[in-house]
C-alpha positions as CSV (number, residue, x, y, z in Angstrom):
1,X,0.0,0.0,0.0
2,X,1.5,2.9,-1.1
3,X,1.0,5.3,2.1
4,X,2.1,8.8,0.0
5,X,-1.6,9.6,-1.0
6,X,-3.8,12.4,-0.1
7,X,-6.7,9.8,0.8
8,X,-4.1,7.9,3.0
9,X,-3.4,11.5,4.8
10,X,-7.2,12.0,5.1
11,X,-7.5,8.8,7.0
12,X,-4.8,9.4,8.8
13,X,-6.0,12.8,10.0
14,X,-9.2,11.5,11.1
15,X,-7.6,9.0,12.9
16,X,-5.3,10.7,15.1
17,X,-7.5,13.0,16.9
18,X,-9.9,10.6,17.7
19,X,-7.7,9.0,19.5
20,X,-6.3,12.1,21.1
21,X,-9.4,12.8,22.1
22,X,-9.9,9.1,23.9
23,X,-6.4,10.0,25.6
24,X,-7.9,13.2,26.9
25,X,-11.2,11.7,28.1
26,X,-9.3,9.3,30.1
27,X,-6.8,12.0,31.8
28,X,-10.1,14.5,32.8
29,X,-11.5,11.1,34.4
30,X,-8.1,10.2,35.9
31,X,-8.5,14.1,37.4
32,X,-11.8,14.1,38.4
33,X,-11.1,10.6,40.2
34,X,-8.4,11.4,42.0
35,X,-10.3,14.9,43.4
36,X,-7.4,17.3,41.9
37,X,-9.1,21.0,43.1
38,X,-7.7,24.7,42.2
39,X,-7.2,27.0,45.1
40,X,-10.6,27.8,45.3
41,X,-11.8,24.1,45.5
42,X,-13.2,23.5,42.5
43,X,-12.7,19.8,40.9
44,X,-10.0,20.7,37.7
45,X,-11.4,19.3,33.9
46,X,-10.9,20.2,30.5
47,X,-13.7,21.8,28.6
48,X,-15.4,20.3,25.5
49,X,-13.7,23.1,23.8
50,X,-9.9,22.8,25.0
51,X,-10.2,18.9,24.7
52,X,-11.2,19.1,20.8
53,X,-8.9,21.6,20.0
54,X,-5.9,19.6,22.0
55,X,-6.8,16.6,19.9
56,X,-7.2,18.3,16.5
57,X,-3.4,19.6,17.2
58,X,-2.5,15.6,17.7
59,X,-2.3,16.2,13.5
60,X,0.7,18.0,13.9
61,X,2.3,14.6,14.9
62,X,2.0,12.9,11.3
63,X,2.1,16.2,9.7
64,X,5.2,16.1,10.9
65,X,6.2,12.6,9.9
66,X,5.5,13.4,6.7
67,X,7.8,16.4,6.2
68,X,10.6,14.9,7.4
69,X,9.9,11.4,4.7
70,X,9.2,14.0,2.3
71,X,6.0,12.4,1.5
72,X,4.5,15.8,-0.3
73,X,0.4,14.0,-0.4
74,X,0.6,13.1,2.9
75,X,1.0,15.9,4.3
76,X,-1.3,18.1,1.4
77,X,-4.4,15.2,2.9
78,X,-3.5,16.0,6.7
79,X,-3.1,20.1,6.0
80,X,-6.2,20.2,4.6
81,X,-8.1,18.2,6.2
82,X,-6.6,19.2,9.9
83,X,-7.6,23.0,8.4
84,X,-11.2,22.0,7.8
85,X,-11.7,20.3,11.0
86,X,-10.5,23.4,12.7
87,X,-12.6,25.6,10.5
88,X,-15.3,23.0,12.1
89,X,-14.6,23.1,15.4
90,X,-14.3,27.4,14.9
91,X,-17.6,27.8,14.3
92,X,-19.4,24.7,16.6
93,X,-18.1,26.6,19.5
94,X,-18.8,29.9,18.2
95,X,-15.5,31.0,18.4
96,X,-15.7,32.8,15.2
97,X,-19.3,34.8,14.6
98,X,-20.9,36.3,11.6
């Protein structure tokens, strides 16, 4: 399987925040089990918002990976598609308003 395709990147970048985003479920639960507080008490956790966002940046991993191979489709399928998901997330959380 030749892995230097823009539909290989797509997948890719699909993949990888999901999976971030698992990660990052399972560290706010780890927090909110083990009772970590600010200094005013309240229980610590990640928003919706910051979690998504964290996990969308987990792109930068095999955007990365593919710069350094030189793999030029790979990383055109992860750019774009790591830009439309943020585009995505921008305007599901309101963060840009017309």
């Amino acid at each position: 399987m030749n892995k230097n395709t823009i539909l290989f990147g797509i997948m890719i970048s699909f993949i990888v925040p999901t999976i971030c985003f698992l990660i990052w479920l399972g560290i706010n639960y780890a927090l909110v089990l083990a009772d970590v507080t600010d200094r005013f008490g309240n229980v610590f956790q990640f928003t919706l918002k910051t979690r998504v966002l964290i996990s969308l940046c987990g792109n930068l991993i095999p955007f990365h990976f593919a710069k350094n191979k030189r793999w030029d489709y790979l990383l055109r399928g992860v750019g774009v598609t790591t830009l439309a998901l943020l585009f995505v997330w921008a305007f599901y959380f309101e963060v840009i308003k017309f």
